[in-house]
Every structure is written in C-alpha cells, then in structure tokens.
C-alpha positions as CSV (number, residue, x, y, z in Angstrom):
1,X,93.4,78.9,29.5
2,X,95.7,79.8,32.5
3,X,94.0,81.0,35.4
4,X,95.2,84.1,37.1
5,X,98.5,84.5,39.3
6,X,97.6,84.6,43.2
7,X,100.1,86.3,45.0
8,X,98.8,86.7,48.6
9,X,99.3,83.5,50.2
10,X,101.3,82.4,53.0
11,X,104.8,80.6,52.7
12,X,107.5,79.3,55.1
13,X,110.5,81.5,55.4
14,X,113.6,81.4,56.3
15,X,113.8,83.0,60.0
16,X,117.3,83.7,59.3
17,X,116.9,86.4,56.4
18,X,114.2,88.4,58.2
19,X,115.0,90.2,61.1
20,X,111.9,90.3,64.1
21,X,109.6,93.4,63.5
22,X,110.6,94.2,59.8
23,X,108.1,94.5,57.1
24,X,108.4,93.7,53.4
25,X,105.8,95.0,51.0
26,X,107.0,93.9,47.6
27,X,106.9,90.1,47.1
28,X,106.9,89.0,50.3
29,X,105.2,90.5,53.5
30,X,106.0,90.0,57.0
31,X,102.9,89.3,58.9
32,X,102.1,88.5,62.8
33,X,99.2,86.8,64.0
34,X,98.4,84.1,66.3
35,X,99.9,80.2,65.2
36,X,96.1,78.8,65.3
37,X,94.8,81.9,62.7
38,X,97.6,81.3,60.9
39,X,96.5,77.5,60.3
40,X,93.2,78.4,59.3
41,X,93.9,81.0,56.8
42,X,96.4,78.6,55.3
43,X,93.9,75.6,55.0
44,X,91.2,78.3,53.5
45,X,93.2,79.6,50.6
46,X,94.5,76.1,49.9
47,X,90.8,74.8,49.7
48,X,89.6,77.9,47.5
49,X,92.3,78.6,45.0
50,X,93.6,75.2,45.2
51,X,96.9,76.3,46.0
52,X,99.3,73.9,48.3
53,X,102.1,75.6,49.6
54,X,106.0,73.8,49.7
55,X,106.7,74.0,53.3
56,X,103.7,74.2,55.2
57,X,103.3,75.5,58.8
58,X,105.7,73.4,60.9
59,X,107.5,76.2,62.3
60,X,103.4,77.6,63.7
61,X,102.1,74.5,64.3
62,X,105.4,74.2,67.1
63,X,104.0,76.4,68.9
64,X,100.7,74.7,70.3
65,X,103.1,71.8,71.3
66,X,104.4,75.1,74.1
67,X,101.9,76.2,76.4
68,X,104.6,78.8,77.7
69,X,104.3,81.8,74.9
70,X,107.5,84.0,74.5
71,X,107.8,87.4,75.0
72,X,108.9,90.7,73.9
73,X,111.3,90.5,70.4
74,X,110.7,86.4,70.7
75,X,107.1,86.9,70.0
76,X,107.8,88.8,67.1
77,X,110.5,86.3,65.4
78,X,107.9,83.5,66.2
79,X,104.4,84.2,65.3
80,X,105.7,86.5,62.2
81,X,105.1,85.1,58.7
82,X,105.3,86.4,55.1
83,X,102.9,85.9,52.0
84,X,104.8,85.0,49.0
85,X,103.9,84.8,45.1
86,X,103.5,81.8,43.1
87,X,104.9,81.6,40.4
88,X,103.4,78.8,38.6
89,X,99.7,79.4,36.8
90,X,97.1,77.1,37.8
91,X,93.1,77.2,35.7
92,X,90.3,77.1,38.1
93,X,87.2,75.0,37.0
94,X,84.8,77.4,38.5
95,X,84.8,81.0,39.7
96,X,87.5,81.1,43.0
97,X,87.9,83.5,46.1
98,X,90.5,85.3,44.4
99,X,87.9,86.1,41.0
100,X,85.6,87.0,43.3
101,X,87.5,89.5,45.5
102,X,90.9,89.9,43.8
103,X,91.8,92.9,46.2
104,X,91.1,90.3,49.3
105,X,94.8,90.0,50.2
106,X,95.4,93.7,49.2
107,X,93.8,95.0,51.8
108,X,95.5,92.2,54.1
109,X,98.7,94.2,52.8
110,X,97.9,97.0,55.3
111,X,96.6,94.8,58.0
112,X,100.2,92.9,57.8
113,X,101.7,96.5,58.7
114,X,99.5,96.5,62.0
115,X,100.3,92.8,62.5
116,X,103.7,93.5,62.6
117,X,104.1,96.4,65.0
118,X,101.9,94.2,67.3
119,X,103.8,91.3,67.5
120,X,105.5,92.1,70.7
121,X,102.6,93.3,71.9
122,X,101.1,89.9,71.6
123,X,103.6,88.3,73.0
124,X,103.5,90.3,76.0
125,X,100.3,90.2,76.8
126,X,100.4,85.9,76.1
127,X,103.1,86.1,78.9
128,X,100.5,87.9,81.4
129,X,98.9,84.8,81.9
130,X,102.0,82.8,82.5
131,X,102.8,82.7,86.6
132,X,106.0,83.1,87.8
133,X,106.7,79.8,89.7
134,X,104.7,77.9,87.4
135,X,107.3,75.2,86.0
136,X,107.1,73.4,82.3
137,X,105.5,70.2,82.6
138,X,108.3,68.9,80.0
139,X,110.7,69.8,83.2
140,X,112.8,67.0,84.6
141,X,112.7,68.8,88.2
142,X,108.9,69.5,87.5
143,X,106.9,68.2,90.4
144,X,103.6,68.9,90.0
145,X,102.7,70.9,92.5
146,X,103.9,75.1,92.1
147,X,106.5,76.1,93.7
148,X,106.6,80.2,95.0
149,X,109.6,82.2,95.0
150,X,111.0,82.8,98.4
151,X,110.2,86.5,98.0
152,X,106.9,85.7,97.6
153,X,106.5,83.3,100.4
154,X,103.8,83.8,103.4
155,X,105.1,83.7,106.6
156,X,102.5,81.4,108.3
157,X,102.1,83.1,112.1
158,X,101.6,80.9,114.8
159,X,98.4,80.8,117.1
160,X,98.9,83.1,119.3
161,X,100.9,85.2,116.7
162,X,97.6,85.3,114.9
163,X,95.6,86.0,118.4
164,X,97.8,88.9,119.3
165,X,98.5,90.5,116.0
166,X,101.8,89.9,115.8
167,X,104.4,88.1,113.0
168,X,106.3,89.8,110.4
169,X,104.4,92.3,108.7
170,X,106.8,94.3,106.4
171,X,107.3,98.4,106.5
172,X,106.1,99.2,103.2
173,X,103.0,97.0,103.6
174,X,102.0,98.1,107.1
175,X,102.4,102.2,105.8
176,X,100.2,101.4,102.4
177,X,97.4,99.4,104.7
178,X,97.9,102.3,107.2
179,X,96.7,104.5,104.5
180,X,94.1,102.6,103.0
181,X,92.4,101.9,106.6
182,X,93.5,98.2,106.7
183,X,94.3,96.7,110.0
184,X,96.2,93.7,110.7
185,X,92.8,91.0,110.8
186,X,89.3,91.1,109.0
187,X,86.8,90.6,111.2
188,X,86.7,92.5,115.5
189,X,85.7,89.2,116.9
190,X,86.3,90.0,120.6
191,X,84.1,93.8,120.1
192,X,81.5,91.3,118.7
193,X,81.2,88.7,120.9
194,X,81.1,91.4,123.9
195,X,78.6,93.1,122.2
196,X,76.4,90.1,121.8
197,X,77.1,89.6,126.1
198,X,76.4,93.1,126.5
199,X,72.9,93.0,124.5
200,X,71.9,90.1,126.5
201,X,72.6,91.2,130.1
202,X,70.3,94.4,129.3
203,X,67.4,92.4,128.0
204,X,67.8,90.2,131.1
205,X,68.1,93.6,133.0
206,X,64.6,94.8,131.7
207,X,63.2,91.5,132.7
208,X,64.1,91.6,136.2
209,X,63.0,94.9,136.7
210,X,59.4,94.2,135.0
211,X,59.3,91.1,137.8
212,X,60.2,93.6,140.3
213,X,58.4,96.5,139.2
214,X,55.6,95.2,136.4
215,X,57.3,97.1,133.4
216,X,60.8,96.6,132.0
217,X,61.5,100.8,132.1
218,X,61.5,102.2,136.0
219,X,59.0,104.8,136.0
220,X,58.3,104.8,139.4
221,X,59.4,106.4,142.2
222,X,61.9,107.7,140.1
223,X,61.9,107.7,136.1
224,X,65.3,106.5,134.8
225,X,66.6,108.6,132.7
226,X,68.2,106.7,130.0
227,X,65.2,104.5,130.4
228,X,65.8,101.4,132.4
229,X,66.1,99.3,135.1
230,X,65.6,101.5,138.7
231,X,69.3,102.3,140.6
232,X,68.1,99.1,143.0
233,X,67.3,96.3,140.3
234,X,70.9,98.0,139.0
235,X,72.8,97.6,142.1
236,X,71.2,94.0,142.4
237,X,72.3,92.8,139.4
238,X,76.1,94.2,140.0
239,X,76.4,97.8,139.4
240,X,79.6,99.6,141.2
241,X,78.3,100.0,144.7
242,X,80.8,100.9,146.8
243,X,78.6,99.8,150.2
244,X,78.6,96.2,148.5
245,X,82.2,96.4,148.2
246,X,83.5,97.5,151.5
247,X,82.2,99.2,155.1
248,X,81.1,102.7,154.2
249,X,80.6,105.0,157.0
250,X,76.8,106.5,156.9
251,X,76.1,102.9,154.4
252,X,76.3,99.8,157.1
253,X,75.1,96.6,155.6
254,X,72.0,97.0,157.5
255,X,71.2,100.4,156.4
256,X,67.1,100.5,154.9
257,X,67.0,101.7,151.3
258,X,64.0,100.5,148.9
259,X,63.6,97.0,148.0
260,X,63.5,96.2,144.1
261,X,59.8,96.0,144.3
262,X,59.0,99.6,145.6
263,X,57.5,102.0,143.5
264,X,56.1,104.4,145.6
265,X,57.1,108.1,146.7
266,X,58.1,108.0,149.5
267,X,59.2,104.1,149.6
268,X,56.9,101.5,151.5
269,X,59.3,98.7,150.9
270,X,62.5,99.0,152.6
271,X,65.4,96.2,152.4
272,X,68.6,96.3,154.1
273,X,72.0,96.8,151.6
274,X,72.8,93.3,152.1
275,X,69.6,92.0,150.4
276,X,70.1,94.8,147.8
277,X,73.1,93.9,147.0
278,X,72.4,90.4,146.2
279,X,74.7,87.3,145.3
280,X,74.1,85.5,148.4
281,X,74.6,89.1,151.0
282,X,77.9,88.8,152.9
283,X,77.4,86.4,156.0
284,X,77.9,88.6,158.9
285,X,80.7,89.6,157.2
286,X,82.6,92.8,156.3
287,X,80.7,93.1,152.5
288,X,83.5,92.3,150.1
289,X,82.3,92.3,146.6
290,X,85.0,93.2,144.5
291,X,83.9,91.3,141.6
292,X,82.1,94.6,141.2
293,X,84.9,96.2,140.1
294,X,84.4,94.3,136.7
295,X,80.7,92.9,136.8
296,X,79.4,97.4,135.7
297,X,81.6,96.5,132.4
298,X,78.7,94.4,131.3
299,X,75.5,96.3,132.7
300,X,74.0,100.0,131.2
301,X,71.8,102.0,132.9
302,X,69.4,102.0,130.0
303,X,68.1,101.9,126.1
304,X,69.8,105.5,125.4
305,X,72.8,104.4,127.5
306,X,73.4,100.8,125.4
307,X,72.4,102.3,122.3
308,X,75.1,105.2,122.3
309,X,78.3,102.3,124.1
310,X,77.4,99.6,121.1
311,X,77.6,102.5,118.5
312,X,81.1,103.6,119.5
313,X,82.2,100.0,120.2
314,X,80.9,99.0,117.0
315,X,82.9,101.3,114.9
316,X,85.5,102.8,116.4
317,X,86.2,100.0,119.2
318,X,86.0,97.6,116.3
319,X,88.4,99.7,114.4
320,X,91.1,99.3,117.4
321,X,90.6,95.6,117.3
322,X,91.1,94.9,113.4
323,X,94.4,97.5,114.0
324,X,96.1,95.6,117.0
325,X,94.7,92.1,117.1
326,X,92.1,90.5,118.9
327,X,94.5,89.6,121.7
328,X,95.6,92.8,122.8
329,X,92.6,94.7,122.3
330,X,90.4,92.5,124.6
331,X,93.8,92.7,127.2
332,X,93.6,96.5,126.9
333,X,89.6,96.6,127.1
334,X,89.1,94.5,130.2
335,X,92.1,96.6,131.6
336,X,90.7,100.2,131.1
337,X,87.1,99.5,131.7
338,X,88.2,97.7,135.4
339,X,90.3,100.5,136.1
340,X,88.0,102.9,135.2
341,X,85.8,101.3,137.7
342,X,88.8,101.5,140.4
343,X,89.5,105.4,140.0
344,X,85.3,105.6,140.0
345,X,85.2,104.1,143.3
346,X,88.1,106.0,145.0
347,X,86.5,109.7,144.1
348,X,83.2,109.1,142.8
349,X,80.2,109.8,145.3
350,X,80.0,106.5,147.3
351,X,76.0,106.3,146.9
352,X,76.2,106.5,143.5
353,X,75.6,103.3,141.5
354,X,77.1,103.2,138.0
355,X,77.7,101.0,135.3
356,X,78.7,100.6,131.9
357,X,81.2,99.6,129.6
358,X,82.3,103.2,128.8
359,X,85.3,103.1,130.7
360,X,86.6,100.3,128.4
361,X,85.3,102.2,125.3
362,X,87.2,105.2,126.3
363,X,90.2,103.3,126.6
364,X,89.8,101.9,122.9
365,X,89.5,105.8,121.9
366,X,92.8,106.7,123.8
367,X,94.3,104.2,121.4
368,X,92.6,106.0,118.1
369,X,94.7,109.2,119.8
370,X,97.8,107.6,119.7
371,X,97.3,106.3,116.3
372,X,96.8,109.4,114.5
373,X,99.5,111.7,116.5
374,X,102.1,108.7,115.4
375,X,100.9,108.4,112.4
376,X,99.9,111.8,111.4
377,X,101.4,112.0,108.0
378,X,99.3,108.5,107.0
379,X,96.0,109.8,107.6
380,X,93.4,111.6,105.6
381,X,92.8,115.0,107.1
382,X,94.4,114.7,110.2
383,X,93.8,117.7,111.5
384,X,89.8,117.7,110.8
385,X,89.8,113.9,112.7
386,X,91.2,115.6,115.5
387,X,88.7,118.2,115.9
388,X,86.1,115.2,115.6
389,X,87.9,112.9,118.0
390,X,88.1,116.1,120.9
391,X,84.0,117.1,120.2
392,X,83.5,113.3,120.6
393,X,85.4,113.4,124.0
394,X,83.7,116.1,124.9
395,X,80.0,114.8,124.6
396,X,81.5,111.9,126.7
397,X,82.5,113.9,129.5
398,X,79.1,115.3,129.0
399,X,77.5,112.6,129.6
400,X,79.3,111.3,132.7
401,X,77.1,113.6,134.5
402,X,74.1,112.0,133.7
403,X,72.8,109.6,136.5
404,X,74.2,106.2,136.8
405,X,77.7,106.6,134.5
406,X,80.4,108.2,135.8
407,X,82.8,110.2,134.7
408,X,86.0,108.8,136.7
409,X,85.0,105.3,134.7
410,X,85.8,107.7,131.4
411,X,88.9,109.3,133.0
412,X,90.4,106.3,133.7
413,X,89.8,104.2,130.7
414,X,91.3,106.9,129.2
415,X,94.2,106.8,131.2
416,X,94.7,103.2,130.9
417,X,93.8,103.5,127.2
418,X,96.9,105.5,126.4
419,X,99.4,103.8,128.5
420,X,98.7,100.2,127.1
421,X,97.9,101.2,123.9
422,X,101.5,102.4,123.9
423,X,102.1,98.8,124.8
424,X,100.3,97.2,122.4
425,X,99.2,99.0,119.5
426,X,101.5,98.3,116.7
427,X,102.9,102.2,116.1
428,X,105.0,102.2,112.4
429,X,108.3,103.5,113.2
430,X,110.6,104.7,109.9
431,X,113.4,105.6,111.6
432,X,116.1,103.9,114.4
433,X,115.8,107.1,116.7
434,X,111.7,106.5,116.5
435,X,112.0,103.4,117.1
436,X,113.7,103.7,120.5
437,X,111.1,105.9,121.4
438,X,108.5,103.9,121.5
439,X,110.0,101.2,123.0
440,X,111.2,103.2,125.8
441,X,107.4,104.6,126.6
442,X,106.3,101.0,126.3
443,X,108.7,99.9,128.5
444,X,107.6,102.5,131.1
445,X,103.9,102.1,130.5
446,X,103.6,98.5,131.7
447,X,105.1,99.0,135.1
448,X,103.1,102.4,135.7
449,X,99.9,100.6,135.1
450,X,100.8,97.8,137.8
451,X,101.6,101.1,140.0
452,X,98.3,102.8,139.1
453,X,96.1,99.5,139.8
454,X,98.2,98.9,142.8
455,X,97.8,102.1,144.6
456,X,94.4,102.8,144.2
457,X,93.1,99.3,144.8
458,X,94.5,99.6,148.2
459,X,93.8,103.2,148.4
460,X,90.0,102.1,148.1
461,X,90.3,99.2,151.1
462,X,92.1,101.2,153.1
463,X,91.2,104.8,154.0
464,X,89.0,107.5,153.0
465,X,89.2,107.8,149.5
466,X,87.7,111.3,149.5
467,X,90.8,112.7,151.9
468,X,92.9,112.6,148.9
469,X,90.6,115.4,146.9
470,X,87.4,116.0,148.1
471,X,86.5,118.4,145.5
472,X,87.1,115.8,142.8
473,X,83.4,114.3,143.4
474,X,82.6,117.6,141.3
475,X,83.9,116.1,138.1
476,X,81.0,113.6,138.1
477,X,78.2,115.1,140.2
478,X,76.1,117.9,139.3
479,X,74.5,119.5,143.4
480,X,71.3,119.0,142.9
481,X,68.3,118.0,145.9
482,X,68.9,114.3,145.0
483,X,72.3,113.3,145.4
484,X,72.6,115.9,148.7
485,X,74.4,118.2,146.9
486,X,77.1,116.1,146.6
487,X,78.0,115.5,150.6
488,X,78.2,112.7,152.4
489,X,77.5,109.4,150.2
490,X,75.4,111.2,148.0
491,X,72.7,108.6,148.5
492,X,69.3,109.9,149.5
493,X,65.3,108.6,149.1
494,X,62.4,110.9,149.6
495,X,60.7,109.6,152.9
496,X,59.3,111.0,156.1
497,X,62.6,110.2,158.0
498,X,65.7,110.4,156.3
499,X,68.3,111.2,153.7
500,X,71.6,109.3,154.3
C-alpha cells in the first residue's frame, strides 16, 4: 500500500525564476532562514519520511564557505528557499513524522510568509557585525593586519601636544563633548598632584607648630581662626611677609615680635624678624625673600581654610584642567596664584601674613567665566550657572577678610585668570569673524600680563606701595583693635610697650 504524498519539503530552485522577496503558496513556497537551519531541517525530514531530495543544498551550504554575509535584497535572493511536492509515493514501514503531525509543514506555510519579509532584515543585521576595513581573507592584497579608512584615522598628538591639549580636534566633536561636559583629557593630573603637595605641607604645618607650641592648632595667645598654625610658625614656614621680603619702614629686620614658641598674652618670648622669618635670616643684608611671592601658594592658614581650597580645586579647578590640558592649566595656575601674591603685597596691609593657594584657584574660576559667556548656547542653564558662579565669587570675597587670606590674592588671580585663560583655554569658534576675535584678545592678553607682572614687581621694590591708593587696604582689612585699624603695617601684639 502506497504511503501518503508529502508535500512540505525543501528543494533546490532555480534562482533565476524567483524574484528576491516573492512568496509562492501553491506548490512551491519561498522560504528565508538561516543556511545552517536550512541544513538541519533538510537532514530531519530526509531521516523521518525517508525522502532524499534531487539537488540538495549546494547553493546554502556556499554560504558557510563566506564569512562576509550580504546585505539588503542579496540576503533575500540568498538565504531564500522553497518547499516543493513530490510527486512520487513512497510506503513507510512504521508510523512517520508526517502520520503523526500531517499539518507540521502547514503551519510552516505561514511561518514561510514571515520568513520571507524578513529576509532583508537578516541580512542586515548579519552585516552589523561585519567592520568596515575588515578585508576578505581570500584577498590577494589581504595582509593580515586591518586596515582603517582614512576618515577614520586618529591623529596621534605629539608629547607635548598631549601635555598642552593641543592637536586637531574637529568642530563638530569639540561642540558635542562641549555639551556633554567632556574635556579634552581624562584624568586633572596636575590639580592632583598639587593637591597631594598641598595636603602634605599642612600636615607638616601642624607639626611644627605642636613642636613650637605643644598642640598642632594655635590656641594661644591668639586662637586661629580657621584653626591652625599661629601667624609666626606661618610666616616661618613662608607665608607672604612683606618685612621678609624687603625693608619696611616701622618692620626693620631687628624689630621684636613673638618667637614661635610664645604662647602667652602679652608675649614673653620675643625674636627679631630675621629669626622669624627663617631660611637661614638675611646676613646683614637688605631681607630679600622673594621666593615668598610663590612659597603662600602651597601653605593655608588652617583645617577650614584647606578644606574649602581642595574642594573648589577638586571640582571645578579639576574641571579647567580636563578642558585645556594639563600644560596650560598648571602655566595659568602658577601664574595667577604668584600674581595674586604680587598685587597682595603692593596694597595689602604690610603686617599681614597670608597664604594660600586661593589666588591660583580664582584664576581657574576666571577661566569657568570665559567658558560659559563663549559658550553660552552649549551649556545647560546658562543663566542659572551664572547666578551660582557670582554667589560663589561672592562668598570668596567674603572670605578674604578673614585673617591670614587676602583678598588682593583673589583679585588678582582673577585678573590673571581671565587674561590667560583667553590665551589658553581652547574657546570653539563657528564663525571666521569669531574667530579673529579671540585671536586678537589672545594676542593682547600675553603682553598685558608681562606689563602687569612687570610694573608691580618693581612697584613693590621700589616705593611705597600704599602712595598709589591708600584706601585700597580697605578691600582686605576689616578696622578692628588688632590690625590698628588698618594704619601703619597693620601689625600689632598685646604687650606692655608697644603696637607697631
């Protein structure tokens, strides 16, 4: 007895009569799927029904010899096949797949119908693997080794390309990394490293001042403020002290103040300047320590004062840095915090010691200034940063009043902050017009900060510093009992004798 007729299995076609993406549901069916599923399926119904078709799977079994899958329309002429009927009646010894299920391959009728609209589908998405400059092994010119188009090439920056942030970096890139917050390098290795000095001078601070005093925090005769050292250990270890520097009238090198040892009210220890001032005293000479113009940079006055300088160096110095490259950054920070030290030292109150790196901080915020008024349109809520960045400038000035920081250190890093950041900070210019802008304010800052450093430097060495504007002392001294009201030097110790 003759077994039933199977019509559902797959056959080799002729590419040629069926065009890529039709469908044929009587007799023959157009079916895509995958060269490796088609090879099983063709290897199960042979083994079940017995069935061995004429002219196998050549045309599929091509394809795993090409690792490189086609796309679009391709995909669909090559991974289609059709199921064709068999004419000839076979008898089956034992009950088959298709007596068991003879609606098996119907239902595989409708999944042919998604097959087919997938086909391209497949192909594409075989092709999303496939690299661009990836060459076929079967290649004559195929080396080995990838190749990348020239569009796609890195431009490998030189050292000190890398140092200083420079190198091509194209428009488009620069305005999308603009928006997304992405500066120019990874990691602010120069705000690190200086913060890492920073933290290590002030623990050595507190241990001089417990050798001098027997606790780490002057509390006596005068409590620190921003809990630290005392204004002598401070001076000692290189605080802006303008009677180290140069003669001061009313603060000769012999002058008695208290020693670093003294805590008692009034003093019982008295030292002259020179042995304050440390570093091997001046020699009989005129006191000429104008390493102090850069030495404050590195000290604070205190926990509170170190604690609020690493915070803003940490993010928003930091930020700078990853923006305009190591290079310029630490060229710009060392700039604004020695000239902010310079301007202190002109108009600041002479007796006054100050430190910290605040100048140099301020001059990394001048820069966040000139970023978001040239780049306005690129930033998230410009307007409410601004109010943020002013309240945060304010809170500085603020505390510039505060014992041992100054404000003229702030001023000035802040001066020197805008006029090199215009230098160096790597402004995105759309336009030809823009463009020559910039270049021409750059081109202006440089020589205007040699002016600036110039002047004043001399200015200091030179003449009276307060006959240029005496009432500017007011912008960093609040008249109170302990700084004499802000006359004279400013410096003054409660004893039976004498306020200088």
């Amino acid at each position: 007895m003759a077994g039933p007729q199977h019509t559902s299995t797959y056959e080799a076609y002729d590419m040629d009569k069926l065009r890529p993406g039709s469908v044929q549901t009587e007799g023959h069916m157009h079916v895509s799927r995958d060269s490796t599923l088609l090879d099983e399926y063709h290897d199960d119904s042979e083994s079940s029904i017995g069935v061995k078709t004429d002219a196998g799977f050549d045309d599929a079994r091509e394809t795993l010899h090409n690792p490189y899958p086609p796309t679009g329309d391709d995909a669909s002429s090559r991974y289609s096949r059709v199921e064709s009927q068999y004419g000839e009646s076979r008898s089956l010894k034992g009950p088959s797949y298709a007596q068991q299920d003879a609606n098996s391959y119907t239902g595989d009728r409708s999944k042919a119908l998604d097959y087919a609209q997938d086909a391209s589908l497949i192909g594409n998405a075989a092709d999303m693997g496939r690299k661009p400059h990836f060459k076929d092994p079967d290649d004559p010119e195929y080396t080995g080794m990838p190749t990348v188009p020239s569009d796609r090439q890195v431009n490998e920056k030189r050292p000190w390309e890398k140092f200083m942030g420079a190198g091509k970096y194209p428009l488009e890139q620069r305005i999308e990394d603009k928006k997304r917050g992405i500066g120019r390098q990874r990691y602010p290795f120069v705000v690190w490293t200086l913060t890492a000095i920073m933290v290590a001078v002030f623990i050595y601070e507190l241990v001089v001042n417990a050798r001098a005093q027997g606790t780490p925090i002057s509390f006596k005769p005068v409590v620190n403020p921003m809990l630290g050292p005392s204004e002598y250990a401070l001076i000692n270890l290189g605080a802006r002290f303008p009677a180290c520097m140069k003669t001061v009238q009313g603060l000769s090198a012999a002058t008695q103040i208290p020693c670093l040892n003294d805590t008692a009210n009034p003093p019982d220890r008295l030292c002259t300047i020179e042995d304050v001032c440390g570093f091997g005293g001046f020699h009989d000479q005129t006191p000429n320590q104008w390493f102090r113009f850069i030495t404050p940079i590195f000290l604070h006055a205190g926990i509170i004062h170190i604690l609020l300088n690493m915070l803003a160096q940490m993010t928003a110095s930091a930020q700078i840095e990853r923006e305009m490259g190591s290079g310029g950054f630490l060229i710009l920070y060392m700039a604004a915090g020695i000239f902010g030290n310079v301007l202190g030292a002109n108009f600041a109150l002479v007796g006054a010691p100050s430190t910290g790196a605040s100048g140099a901080i301020m001059g990394t915020i001048a820069v966040s200034f000139i970023d978001l008024f040239a780049h306005w349109k690129y930033h998230y809520r410009p307007v409410r940063r601004l109010v943020a960045m002013l309240v945060e400038l304010v809170i500085t000035v603020a505390i510039g009043y505060i014992p041992y920081v100054d404000n003229f250190a702030h001023l000035g890093g802040l001066l020197i902050g805008f006029l090199l950041g215009m230098t160096f900070y790597p402004i995105i210019s759309t336009t030809t017009k823009h463009r020559s802008i910039v270049w021409g304010l750059r081109l202006a800052a440089i020589p205007l900060v040699v002016i600036l450093f110039v002047v004043l430097i001399r200015n200091f060495y030179t003449s009276d510093p307060y006959a240029a504007c005496p009432g500017c002392r007011y912008l960093s001294c609040i008249p109170t009992s302990s700084n004499n009201h802000c006359q004279g030097t400013g410096f003054s110790y409660t004893n039976s004798t004498a306020a200088v």
